[in-house]
C-alpha positions as CSV (number, residue, x, y, z in Angstrom):
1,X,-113.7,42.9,16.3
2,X,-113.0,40.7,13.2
3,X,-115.9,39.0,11.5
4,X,-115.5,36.1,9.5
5,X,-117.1,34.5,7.0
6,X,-117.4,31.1,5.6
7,X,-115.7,30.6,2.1
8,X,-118.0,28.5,0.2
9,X,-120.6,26.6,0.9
10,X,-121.4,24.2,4.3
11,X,-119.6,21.4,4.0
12,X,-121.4,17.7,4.4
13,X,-119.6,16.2,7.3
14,X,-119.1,17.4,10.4
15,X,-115.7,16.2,11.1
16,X,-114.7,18.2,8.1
17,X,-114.7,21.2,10.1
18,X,-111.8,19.8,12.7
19,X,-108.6,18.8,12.6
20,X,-106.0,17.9,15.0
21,X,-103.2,20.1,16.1
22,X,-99.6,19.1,15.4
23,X,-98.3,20.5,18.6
24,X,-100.9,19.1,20.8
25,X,-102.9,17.3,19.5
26,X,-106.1,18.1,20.1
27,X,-109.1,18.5,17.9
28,X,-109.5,22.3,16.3
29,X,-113.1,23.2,15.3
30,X,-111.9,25.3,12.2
31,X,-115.4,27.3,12.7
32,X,-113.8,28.7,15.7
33,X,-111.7,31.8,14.9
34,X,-110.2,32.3,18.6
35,X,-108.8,28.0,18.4
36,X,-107.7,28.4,15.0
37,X,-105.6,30.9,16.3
38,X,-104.5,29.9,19.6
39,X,-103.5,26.5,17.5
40,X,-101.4,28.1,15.0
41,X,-98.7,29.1,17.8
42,X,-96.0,27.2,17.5
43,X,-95.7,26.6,21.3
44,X,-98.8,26.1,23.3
45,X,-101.1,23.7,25.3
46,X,-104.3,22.1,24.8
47,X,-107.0,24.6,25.2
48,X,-109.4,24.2,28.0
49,X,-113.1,24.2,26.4
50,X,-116.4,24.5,28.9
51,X,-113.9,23.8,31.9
52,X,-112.2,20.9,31.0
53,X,-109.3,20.2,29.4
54,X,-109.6,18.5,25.6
């Protein structure tokens, strides 16, 4: 298991924590590890989050 940790403080917006995917583009929640990840591929489809697609 890998445990992350934040590097440096919360940050004031929301949004701050997302940005959009240049293959897909579809909103990455940067607090997620396993999207982060699945994002950084340089081939792959939107990610279906709570059983839908986004």
């Amino acid at each position: 298991m890998i445990t992350g940790r934040r590097n440096g403080g919360p940050l004031e917006n929301e949004a701050d924590y997302f940005y959009l995917s240049p293959i897909c583009g579809q909103p990455v929640d940067m607090q997620d590890l396993s999207q982060v990840m699945w994002h950084d591929r340089p081939v792959h489809y939107r990610l279906e989050i709570d059983g839908r697609h986004h």
